[in-house]
RODO-2510 file (C-alpha; in nm, 4 decimals, decimal comma):
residues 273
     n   res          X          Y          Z
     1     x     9,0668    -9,1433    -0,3915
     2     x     8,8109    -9,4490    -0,3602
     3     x     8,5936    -9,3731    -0,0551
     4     x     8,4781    -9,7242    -0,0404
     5     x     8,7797    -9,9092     0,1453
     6     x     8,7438   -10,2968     0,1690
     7     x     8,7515   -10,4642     0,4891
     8     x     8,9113   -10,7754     0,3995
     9     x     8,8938   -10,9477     0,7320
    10     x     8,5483   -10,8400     0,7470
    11     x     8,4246   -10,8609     0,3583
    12     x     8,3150   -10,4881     0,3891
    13     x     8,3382   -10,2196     0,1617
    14     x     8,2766    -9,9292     0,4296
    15     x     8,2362    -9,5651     0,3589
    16     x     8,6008    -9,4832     0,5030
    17     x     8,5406    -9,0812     0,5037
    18     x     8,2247    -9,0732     0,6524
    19     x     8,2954    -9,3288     0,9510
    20     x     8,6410    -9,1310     1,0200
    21     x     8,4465    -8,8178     1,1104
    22     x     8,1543    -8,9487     1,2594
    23     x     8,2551    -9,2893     1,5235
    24     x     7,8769    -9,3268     1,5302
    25     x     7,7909    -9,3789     1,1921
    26     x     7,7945    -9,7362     0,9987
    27     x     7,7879    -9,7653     0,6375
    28     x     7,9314    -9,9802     0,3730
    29     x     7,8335   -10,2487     0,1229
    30     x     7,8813   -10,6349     0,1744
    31     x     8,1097   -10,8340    -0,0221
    32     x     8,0535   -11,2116    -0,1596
    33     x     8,2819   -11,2998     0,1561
    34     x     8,1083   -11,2443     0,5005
    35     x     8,2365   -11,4427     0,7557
    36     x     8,0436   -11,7291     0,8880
    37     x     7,8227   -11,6944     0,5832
    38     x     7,6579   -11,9368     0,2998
    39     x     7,5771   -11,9545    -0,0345
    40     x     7,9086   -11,6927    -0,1134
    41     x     7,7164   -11,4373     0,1224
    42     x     7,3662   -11,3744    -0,0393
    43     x     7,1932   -11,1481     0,1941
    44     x     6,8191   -11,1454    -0,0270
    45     x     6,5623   -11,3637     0,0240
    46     x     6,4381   -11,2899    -0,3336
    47     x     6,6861   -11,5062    -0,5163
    48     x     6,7162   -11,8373    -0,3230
    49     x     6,4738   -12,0803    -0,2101
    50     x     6,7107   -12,0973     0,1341
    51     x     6,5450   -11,8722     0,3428
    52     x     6,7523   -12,0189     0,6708
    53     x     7,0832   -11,9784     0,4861
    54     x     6,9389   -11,5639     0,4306
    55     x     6,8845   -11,5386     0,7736
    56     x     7,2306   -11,7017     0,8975
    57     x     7,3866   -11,4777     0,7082
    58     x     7,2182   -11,1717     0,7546
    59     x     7,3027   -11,2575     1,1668
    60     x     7,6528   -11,2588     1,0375
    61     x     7,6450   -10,9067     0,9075
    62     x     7,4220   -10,7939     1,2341
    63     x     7,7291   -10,9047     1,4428
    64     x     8,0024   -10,7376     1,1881
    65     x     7,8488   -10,4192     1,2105
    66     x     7,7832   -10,4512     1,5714
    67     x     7,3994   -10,4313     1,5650
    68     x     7,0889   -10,7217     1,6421
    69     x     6,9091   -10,8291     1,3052
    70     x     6,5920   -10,7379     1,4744
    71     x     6,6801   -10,3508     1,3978
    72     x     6,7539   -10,4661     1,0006
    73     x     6,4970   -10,2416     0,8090
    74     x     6,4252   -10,3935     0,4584
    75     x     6,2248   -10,2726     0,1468
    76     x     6,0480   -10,4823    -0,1419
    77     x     6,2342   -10,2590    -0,4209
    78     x     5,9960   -10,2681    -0,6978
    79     x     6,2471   -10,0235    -0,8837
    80     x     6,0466    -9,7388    -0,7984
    81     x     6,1193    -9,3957    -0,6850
    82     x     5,9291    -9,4320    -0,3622
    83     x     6,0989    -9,3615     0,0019
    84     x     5,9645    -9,4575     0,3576
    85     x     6,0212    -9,2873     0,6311
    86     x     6,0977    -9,5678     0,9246
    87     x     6,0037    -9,4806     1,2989
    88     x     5,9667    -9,7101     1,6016
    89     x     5,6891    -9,9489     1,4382
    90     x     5,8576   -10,0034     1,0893
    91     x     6,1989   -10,0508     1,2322
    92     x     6,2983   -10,4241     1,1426
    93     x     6,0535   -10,4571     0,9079
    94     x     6,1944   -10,7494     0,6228
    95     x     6,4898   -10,8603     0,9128
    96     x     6,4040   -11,2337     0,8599
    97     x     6,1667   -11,2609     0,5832
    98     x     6,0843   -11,1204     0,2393
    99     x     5,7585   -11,0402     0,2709
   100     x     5,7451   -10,8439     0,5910
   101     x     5,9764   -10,6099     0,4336
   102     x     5,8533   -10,2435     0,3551
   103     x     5,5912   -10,2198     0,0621
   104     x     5,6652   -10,0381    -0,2646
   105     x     5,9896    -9,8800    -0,1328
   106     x     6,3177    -9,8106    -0,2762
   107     x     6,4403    -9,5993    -0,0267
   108     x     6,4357    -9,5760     0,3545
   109     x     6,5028    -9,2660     0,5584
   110     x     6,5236    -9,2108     0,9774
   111     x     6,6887    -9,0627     1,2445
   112     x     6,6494    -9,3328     1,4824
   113     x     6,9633    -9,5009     1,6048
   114     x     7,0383    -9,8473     1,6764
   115     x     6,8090    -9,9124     1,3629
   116     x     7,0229   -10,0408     1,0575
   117     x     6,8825    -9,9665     0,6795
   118     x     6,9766   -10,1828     0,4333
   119     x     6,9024   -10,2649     0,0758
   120     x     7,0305   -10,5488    -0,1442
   121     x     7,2120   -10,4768    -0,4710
   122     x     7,3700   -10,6920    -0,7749
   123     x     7,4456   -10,3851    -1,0128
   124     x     7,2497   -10,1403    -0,9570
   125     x     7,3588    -9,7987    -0,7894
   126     x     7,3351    -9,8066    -0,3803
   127     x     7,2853    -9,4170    -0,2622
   128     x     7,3665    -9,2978     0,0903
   129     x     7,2725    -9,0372     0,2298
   130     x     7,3717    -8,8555     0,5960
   131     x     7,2786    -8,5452     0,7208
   132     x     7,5657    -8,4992     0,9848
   133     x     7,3950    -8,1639     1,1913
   134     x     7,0541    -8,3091     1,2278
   135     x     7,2056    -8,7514     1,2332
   136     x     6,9287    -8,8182     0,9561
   137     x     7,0506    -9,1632     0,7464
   138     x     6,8887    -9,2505     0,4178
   139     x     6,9318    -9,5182     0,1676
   140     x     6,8250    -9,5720    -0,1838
   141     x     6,8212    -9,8497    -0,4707
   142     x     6,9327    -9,6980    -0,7958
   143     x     6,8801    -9,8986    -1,1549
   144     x     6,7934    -9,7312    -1,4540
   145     x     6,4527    -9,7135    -1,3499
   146     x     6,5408    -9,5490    -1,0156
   147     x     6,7884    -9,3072    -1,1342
   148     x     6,5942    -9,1740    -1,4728
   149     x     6,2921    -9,1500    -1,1864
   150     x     6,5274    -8,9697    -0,9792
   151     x     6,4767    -9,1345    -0,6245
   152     x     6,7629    -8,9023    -0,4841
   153     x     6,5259    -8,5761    -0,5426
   154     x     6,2266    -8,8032    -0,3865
   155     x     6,5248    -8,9011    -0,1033
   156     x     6,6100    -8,4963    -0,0475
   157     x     6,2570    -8,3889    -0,0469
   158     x     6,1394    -8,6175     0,2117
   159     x     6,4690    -8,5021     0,4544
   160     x     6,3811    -8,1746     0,3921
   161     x     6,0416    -8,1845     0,4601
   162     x     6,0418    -8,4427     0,7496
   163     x     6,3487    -8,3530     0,9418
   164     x     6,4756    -7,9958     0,8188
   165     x     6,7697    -8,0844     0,6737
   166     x     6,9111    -7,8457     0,4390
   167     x     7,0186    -7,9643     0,0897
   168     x     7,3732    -7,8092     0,0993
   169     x     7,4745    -7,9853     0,4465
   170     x     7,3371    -8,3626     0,2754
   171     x     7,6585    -8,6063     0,2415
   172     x     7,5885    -8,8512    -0,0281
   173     x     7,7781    -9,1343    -0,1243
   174     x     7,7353    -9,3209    -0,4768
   175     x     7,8519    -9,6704    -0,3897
   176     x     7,9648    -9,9663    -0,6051
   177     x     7,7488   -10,0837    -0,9086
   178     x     7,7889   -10,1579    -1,2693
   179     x     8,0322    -9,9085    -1,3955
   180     x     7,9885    -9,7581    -1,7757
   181     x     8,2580   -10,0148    -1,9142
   182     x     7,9851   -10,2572    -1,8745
   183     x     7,6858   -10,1416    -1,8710
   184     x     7,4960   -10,1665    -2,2235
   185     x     7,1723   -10,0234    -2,2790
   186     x     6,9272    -9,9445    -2,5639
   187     x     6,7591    -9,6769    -2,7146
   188     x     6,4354    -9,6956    -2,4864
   189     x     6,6291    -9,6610    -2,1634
   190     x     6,8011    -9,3733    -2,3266
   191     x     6,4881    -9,2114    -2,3990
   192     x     6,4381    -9,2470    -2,0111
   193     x     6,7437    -9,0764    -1,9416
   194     x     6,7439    -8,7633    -2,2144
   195     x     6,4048    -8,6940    -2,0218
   196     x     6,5412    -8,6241    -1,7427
   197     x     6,9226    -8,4818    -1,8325
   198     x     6,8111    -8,3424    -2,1344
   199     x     7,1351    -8,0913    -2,1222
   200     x     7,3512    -8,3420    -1,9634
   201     x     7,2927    -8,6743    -2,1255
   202     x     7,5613    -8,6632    -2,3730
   203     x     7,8214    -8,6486    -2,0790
   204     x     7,6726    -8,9700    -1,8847
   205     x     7,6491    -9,2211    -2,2638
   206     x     7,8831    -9,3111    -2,4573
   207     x     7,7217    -9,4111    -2,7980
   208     x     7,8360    -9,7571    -2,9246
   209     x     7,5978    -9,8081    -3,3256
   210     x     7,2878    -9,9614    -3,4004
   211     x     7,0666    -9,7688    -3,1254
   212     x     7,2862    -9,8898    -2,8300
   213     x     7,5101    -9,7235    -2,5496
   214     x     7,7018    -9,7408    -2,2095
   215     x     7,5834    -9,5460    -1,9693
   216     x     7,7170    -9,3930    -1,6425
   217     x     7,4355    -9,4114    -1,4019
   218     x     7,6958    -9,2997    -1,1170
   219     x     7,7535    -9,0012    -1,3177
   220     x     7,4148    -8,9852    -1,3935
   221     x     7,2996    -8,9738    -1,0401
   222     x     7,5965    -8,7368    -0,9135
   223     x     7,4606    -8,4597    -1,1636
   224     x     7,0935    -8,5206    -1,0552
   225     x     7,2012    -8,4954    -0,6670
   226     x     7,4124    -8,1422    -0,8177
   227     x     7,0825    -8,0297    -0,9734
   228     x     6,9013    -8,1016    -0,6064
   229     x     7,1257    -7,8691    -0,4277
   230     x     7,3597    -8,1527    -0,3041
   231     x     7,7514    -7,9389    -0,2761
   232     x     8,0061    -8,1650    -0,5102
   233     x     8,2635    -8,1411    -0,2448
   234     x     8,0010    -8,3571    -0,0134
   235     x     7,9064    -8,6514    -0,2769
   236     x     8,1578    -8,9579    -0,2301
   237     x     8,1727    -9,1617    -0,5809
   238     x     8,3327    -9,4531    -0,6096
   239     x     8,5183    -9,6729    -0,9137
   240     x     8,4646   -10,0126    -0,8223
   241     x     8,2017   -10,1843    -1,0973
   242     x     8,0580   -10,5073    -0,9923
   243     x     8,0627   -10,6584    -1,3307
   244     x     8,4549   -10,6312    -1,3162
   245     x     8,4857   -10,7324    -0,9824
   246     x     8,2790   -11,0529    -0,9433
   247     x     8,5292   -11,1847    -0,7574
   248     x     8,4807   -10,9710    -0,4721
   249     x     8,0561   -10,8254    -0,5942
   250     x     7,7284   -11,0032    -0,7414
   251     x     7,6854   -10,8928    -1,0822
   252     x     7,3517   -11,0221    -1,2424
   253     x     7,4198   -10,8795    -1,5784
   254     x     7,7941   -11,0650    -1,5808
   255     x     7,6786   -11,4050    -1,4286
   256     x     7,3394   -11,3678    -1,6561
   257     x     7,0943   -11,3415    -1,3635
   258     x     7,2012   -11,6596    -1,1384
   259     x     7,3458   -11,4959    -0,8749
   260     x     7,3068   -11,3346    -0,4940
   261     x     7,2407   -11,0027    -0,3692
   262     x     7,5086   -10,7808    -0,1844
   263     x     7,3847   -10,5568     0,1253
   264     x     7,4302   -10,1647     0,1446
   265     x     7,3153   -10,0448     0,5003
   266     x     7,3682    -9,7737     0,7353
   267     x     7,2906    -9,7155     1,0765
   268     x     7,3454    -9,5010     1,3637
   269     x     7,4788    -9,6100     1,7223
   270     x     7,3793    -9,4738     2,0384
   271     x     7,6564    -9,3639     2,2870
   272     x     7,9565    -9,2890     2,0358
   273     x     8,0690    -8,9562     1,9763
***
């Protein structure tokens, strides 16, 4: 069943299982139709030179989601493997500007609530991540680079180490990104990923002549968050692929690089059970 259930009246793909169980958790991805937004719902200030119509519409997903834009926690997303841990003086860092978001992160990680982490996406692979005994939230941004870097080990590590979680109580949901009917890639990139599935990388490719393949970085990342100690029964995956569905998702390998950025965020509210 696709865990990622689409909001139409509010343009939100949210995490369905996850917010069922847990009334104070908030997690989902935008769609190109936000209420009350612009410019078909671009939530990055990276690709436009409307920085107002960014922050209009990133106020429209604060109020969807029920929290104020000043608790927004952004990242710069150099495609690294890199995660930040946000506390009390990072929280709403890159709300309303580019700039003042978090330096060379990919992923965020707290257990603060009433702070919302979000990341912006046009393909590549959003990761959530929830540790339900301890209410730790994490986030990553998952391209090639990320996932043959393996940000989700980086992501585990860091809850282990800062909060105690333990890696066979993490949820983690793979959420929607180019699937492996679309998603092309070349002999280099392959290198990349034999490096680090070097058993498994014959089930995540598909080999298509002349040095080229399509490969399943969802698959890809579920079998690296297997290898981190992450239980199968916990990891949410779903099947929507933004290059198929850019009437609903930015895709910048379908619309050849002009095009916005969807938001994946989650948050924690105080007061709900």
């Amino acid at each position: 069943m696709e865990p990622f259930t689409y909001d139409e009246k509010k343009g939100i793909f949210w995490i369905t299982p996850w917010m069922k169980k847990y009334p104070s958790l908030t997690a989902g991805v935008t769609s190109r139709h936000l209420p009350g937004a612009e410019e078909e719902g671009n939530l990055a200030f990276h690709v436009t030179e409307n920085a107002a119509g960014v922050v209009k519409n990133r106020t429209a997903l604060a109020r969807l989601v029920d929290f104020p834009l000043s608790s927004m926690t952004c990242a710069l997303q150099p495609h690294g493997r890199q995660v930040a841990r946000v506390d009390e003086k990072t929280r709403g860092a890159g709300a309303t500007s580019y700039l003042s978001s978090i330096e060379k992160a990919d992923g965020l990680l707290t257990s603060l609530s009433e702070t919302l982490l979000t990341l912006f996406f046009a393909d590549c692979v959003p990761l959530f991540f929830f540790d339900p005994g301890r209410m730790v939230i994490g986030i990553a941004h998952a391209g090639w680079r990320g996932t043959v870097r393996n940000i989700g080990q980086e992501m585990v590590e860091k809850m282990e180490k800062n909060y105690g979680t333990r890696r066979g109580e993490i949820w983690a949901a793979i959420g929607p990104s180019i699937g492996p009917c679309c998603y092309q890639v070349d002999e280099p990139v392959m290198e990349g990923v034999r490096e680090v599935l070097p058993e498994e990388w014959e089930e995540v490719s598909i080999p298509e002549g002349k040095g080229f393949f399509r490969l399943d970085l969802r698959k890809m990342n579920q079998i690296l968050f297997e290898k981190e100690g992450i239980r199968r029964e916990n990891i949410e995956v779903t099947h929507i692929c933004t290059s198929c569905r850019t009437d609903l998702l930015f895709s910048h390998r379908k619309e050849k690089g002009k095009t916005g950025r969807m938001a994946a965020f989650i948050g924690l509210k105080e007061g709900r059970a």
